[in-house]
N, C-alpha and C positions, 0 to 999 in steps of 0.2 A: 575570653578569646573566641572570637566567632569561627565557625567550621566552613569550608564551602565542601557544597555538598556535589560528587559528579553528578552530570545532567548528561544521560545516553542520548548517543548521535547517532542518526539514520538517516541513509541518502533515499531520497525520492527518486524513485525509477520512471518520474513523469519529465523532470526535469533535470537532475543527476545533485541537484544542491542539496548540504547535510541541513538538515533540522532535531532539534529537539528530539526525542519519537512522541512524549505528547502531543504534539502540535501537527503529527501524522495519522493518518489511516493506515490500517494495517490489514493488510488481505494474504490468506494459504493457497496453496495450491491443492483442496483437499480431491476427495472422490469424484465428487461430482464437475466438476472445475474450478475455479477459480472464487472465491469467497473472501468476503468479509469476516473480517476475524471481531467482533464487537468486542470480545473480552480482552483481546491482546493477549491470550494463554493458551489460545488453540495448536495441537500438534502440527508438525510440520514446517517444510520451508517457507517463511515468509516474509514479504515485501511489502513497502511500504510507499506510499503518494501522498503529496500536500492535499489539502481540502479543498482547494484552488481546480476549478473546470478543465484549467486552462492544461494543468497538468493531466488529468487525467486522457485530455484531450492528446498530447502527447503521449502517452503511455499505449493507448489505442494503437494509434499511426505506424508507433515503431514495429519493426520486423525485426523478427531474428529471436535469440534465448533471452531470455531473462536470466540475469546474471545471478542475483541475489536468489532465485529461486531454482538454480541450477537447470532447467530446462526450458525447452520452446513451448511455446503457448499460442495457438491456433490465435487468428482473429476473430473468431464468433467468441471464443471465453473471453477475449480481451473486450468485445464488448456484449457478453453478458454483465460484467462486470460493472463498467461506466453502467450498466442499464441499473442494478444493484446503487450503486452509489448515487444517483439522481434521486432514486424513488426515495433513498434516504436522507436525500438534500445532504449527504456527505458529512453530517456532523453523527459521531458517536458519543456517548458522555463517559466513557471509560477509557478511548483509548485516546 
């Protein structure tokens, strides 16, 4: 008898749609501002966005708190961030 196994769901805060969380990037809110989380195990609250530009591109634009991370987030962190995610062409191999 075969098992299914759960597959954790996470909504992208670029677009609001659930995925997978493999198939996401996953960034903290740590000290310094806003980071990419490579390992998927770093402390703190964190959120996640599709790989997809387009999203991040939204995630940018919006104003207001980030839900998922429990507080507001200035727009310079919002795009230090996208700058973080380009230079890494947005693919991580862990998370």
């Amino acid at each position: 008898m075969k098992r299914n196994h759960h597959v954790p769901l996470r909504s992208c805060v670029g677009c609001g749609q659930h995925a997978p969380k493999s198939e996401l990037i996953r960034f903290v809110c740590g000290p310094t501002g806003l980071e990419v989380d490579h390992t998927g195990h770093r402390p703190g609250r964190g959120a996640y966005l599709h790989r997809d530009p387009a999203c991040w591109q939204a995630f940018g634009a919006r104003k207001g708190a980030v839900r998922s991370l429990r507080r507001s987030v200035a727009r310079a962190q919002r795009g230090a961030l996208l700058e973080q995610l380009r230079s890494a062409g947005g693919h991580s191999s862990t998370v």
